[in-house]
N, C-alpha and C positions, 0 to 999 in steps of 0.2 A: 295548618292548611286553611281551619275556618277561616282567623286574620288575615292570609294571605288573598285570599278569595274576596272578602268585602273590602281591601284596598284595592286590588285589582279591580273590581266595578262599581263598588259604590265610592270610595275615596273617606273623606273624612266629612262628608253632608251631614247635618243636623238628621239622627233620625224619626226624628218629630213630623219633619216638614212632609207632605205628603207624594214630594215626588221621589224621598229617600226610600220610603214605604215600598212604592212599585218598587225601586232598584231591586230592594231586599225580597220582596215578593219574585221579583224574576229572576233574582238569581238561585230564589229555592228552587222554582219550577224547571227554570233548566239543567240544575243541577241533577235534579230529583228524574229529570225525562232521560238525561243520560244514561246515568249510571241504570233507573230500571229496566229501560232498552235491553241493556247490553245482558242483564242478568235475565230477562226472559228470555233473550236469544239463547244462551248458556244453557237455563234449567227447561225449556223445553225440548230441545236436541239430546241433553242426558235423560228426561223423562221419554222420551219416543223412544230412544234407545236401551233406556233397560226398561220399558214396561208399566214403570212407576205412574199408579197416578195421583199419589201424593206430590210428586215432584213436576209432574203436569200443573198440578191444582196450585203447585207451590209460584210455578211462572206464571198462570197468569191472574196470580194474587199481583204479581211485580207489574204485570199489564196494565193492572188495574192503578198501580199507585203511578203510572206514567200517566195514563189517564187522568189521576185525580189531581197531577202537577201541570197538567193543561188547563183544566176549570181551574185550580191554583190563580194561574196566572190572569186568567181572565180575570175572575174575582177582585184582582187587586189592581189591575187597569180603570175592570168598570169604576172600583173607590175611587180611583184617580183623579176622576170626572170632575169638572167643575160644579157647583152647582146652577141650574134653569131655574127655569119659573112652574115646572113640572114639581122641580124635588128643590126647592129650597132652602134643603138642610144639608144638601149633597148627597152623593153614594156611596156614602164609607160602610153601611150597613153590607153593600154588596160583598164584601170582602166576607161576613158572616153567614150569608147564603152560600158563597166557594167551601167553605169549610162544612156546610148541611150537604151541600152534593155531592163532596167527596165523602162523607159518612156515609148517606145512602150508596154508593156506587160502592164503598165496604162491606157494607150489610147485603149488598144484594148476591156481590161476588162469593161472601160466606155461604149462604143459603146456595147458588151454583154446584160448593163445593160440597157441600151436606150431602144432594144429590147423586154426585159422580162416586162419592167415598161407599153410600150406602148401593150402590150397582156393584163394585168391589168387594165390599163384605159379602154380599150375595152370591157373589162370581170371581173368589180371591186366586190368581195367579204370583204365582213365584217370580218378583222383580229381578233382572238381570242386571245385577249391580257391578258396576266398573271405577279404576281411579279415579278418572273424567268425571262422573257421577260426583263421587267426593268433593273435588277440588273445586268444583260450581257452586255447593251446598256449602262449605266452608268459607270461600269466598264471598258468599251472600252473606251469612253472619257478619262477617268483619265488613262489609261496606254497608248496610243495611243500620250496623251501631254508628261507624262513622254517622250516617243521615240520620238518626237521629240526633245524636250530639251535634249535629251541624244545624238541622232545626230547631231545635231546644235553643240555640244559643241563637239566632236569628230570631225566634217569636219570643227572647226574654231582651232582647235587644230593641224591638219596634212594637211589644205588648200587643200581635195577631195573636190572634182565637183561632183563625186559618193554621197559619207555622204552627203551633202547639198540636191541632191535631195531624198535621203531617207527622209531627214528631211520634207523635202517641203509634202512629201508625205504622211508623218503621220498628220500635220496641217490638211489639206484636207480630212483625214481620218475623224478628228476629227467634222469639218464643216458637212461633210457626215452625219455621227451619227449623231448630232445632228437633223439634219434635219430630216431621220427618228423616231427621237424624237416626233418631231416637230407632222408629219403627225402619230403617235399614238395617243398621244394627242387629236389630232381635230377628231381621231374617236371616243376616246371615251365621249369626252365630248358634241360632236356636234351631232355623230352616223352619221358620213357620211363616205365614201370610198376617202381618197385622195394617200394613201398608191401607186397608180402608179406615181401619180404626184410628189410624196416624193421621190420617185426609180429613175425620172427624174431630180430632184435636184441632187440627189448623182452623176449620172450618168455625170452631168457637169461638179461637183467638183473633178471627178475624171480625166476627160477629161481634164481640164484647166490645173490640178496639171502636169498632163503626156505632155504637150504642152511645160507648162512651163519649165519643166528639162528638156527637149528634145532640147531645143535650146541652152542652155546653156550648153550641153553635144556636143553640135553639133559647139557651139561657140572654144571650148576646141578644139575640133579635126582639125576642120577647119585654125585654128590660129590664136587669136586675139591679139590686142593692150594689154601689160605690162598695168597693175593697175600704177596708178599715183604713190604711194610711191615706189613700187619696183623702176618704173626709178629714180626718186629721193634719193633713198638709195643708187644706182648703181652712180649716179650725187657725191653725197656728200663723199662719199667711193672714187672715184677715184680725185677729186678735191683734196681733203684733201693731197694728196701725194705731196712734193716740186716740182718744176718743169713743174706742171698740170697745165695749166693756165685757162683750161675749156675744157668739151666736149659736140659734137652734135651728131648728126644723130647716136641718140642707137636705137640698134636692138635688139630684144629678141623672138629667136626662141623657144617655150614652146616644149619638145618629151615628157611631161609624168613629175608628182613631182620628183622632185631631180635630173632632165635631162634638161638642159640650154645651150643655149648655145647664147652670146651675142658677139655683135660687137660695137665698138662705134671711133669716132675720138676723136682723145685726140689735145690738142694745145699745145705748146710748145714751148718756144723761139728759136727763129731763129739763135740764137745766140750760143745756146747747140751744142755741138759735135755728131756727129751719134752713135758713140760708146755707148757714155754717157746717150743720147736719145733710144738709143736699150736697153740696160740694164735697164734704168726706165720702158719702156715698159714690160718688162720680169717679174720683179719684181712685178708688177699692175698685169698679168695675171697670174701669178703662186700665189700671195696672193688669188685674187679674188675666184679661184679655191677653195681656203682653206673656205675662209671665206663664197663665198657662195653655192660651190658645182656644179658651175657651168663653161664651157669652154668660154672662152676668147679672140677676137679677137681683138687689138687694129690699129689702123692707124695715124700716126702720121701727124699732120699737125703745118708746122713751123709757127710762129707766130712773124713778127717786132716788139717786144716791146721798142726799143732801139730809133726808126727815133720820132722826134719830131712831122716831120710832116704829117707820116703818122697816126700816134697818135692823131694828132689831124682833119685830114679830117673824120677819123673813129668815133671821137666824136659827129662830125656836122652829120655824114649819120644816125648814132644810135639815134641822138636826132628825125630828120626828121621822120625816119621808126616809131618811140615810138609814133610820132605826127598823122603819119596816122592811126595805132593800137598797139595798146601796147602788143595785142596778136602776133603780128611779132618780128623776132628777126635775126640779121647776125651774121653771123661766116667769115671766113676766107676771111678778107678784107686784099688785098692788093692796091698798090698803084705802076702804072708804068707813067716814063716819057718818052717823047720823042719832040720830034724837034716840033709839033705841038700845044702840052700842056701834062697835065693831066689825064691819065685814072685809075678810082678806080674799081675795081673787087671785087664782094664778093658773099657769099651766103647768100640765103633769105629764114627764116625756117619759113612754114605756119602749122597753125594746121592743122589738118590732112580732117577737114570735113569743111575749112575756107571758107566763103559764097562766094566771088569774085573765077574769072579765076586766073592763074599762071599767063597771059596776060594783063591782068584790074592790079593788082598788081604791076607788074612791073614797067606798063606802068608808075602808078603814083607818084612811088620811085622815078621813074629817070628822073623825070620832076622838081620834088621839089628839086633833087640833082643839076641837072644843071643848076637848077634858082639860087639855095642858095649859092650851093659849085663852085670855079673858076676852073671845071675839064671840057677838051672836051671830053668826052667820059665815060658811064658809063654799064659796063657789069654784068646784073645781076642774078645768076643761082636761080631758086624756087625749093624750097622741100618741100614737103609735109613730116610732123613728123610723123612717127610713134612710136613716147615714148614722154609722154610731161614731160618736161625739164624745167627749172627754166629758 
């Protein structure tokens, strides 16, 4: 049905591009406004009529995710947007505020139902349970997984933070219902009243679901760390070019899908012409551009490959650093003499959340370097990574 659904309106469109995006964005929201329509109408008529107000609380949880497939859509409109002279970086962020407001419109709905459940517990009545009842409740399960598996496969297809917490939020749905399931059940088999306690079930799962995308919606906006393979695809992409000898310290500023914009040092021998070394640079960010849609900052850092023996002090530093943690790594070792002896220089790349100080680090590099290696002098710059790197 998914398939049949995204050839029926979006077609075979790149979904990179950003008007494929909206397609897939409105074809969640309208999917998502139907079908929760139809199921509020359902579980509010069976909750009126038997009494339930777990099954009240359960419809207009479903209210609410018609709602949330409204701001949905806008969200992925506003991204749409060209860029102005207001915002010009564009409004693809907007797409991650849709996904903060349908959290919160979770969260609030939850905290609603907290309310209603606990007037129940207080004041529990015997729900008037019917097939109709059932067939709404069961129904809702099975179209509620379908939208999830339908947005699961829609936000791993166009990489939305939005679609993903749609998803998350039909799961929860699903958990929900049940649970009022759950406490029907033990009325009628038991003939007892748990129907508030049921209504506070829901009211968690709806709470937690709304916590849940609300950070991750907030993680999005805020700016966080590149996924391990994007830097790595951006690693092996730019490596792959002659004259790349490696790079470090990548940055990856997220504005919204299909708005990037990175930096990174490239290495490069020492020995390359500037001319020649600009051009390759040029060439790396006007592909990158192509290939992955995103702006490109390169910094060049020259690299001795040619001195024997800075070659080989750099082998002894790299061996020792590997010896302290293997999670550390240098970049741009040089090697200067002078009337005194030896001083090597380099930088010292730490993961980003690495247990020791920049200072405890150091400290124990360049203790093992001037026991092992015959240098007087060892200067060592620490970075904390922000994109982990091979």
């Amino acid at each position: 049905m998914t398939k049949l659904l995204i050839k029926l309106f979006i077609g075979k469109e790149n979904p990179d591009l950003p008007s494929a995006r909206k397609k897939y964005g409105f074809l969640s929201g309208m999917t998502g406004i139907a079908l929760n329509v139809c199921l509020f109408i359902g579980k509010l008529t069976a909750g009126i009529f038997s009494g339930s107000i777990s099954v009240i609380a359960d419809a207009l949880n479903n209210l609410s995710d018609a709602g949330s497939s409204i701001v949905n859509m806008v969200g992925f409109k506003i991204a749409n947007t060209p860029p102005d002279r207001e915002h010009p970086f564009g409004h693809g962020r907007a797409e991650y505020v849709s996904g903060l407001v349908i959290s919160l419109i979770i969260i609030l709905m939850g905290f609603e139902l907290i309310q209603s459940s606990l007037e129940k517990i207080f004041k529990p009545e015997m729900p008037k349970i019917s097939a109709f009842t059932f067939i709404i409740l069961i129904a809702s399960v099975l179209v509620k997984l379908w939208l999830f598996l339908f947005n699961r496969k829609l936000g791993k297809i166009i990489n939305s933070v939005a679609l993903k917490a749609v998803a998350a939020d039909s799961i929860s749905d699903v958990l929900a219902t049940a649970a009022v399931i759950a406490g029907i059940l033990a009325s009628l088999f038991f003939d007892i009243s748990i129907d508030g306690y049921t209504g506070l079930i829901v009211a968690a799962f709806i709470i937690l679901s709304g916590i849940k995308t609300a950070k991750e919606s907030l993680s999005s906006l805020l700016g966080q760390m590149p996924d391990k393979e994007t830097a790595k695809k951006i690693q092996r992409c730019a490596c792959s070019y002659e004259g790349i000898i490696g790079i470090h310290d990548l940055i990856i500023h997220n504005y919204g899908a299909g708005t990037s914009f990175v930096s990174f040092h490239a290495e490069v021998d020492s020995a390359m012409s500037l001319p020649l070394a600009h051009e390759l640079i040029d060439k790396i960010e006007t592909d990158f551009k192509e290939k992955f849609g995103c702006f490109v900052t390169i910094h060049i850092d020259p690299v001795d490959i040619g001195d024997n023996e800075t070659a080989s002090l750099c082998g002894q530093v790299k061996d020792i650093v590997n010896r302290i943690d293997q999670d550390l790594s240098i970049h741009d070792f040089r090697v200067l003499k002078s009337g005194v002896g030896r001083s090597v220089i380099f930088d010292l790349a730490l993961p980003y959340n690495y247990k020791l100080s920049d200072i405890q680090v150091k400290s124990m590099i360049t203790s093992e370097i001037k026991a092992s290696c015959n240098v007087s002098e060892v200067i060592v710059c620490a970075e904390r990574q922000l994109s982990e790197l091979d």
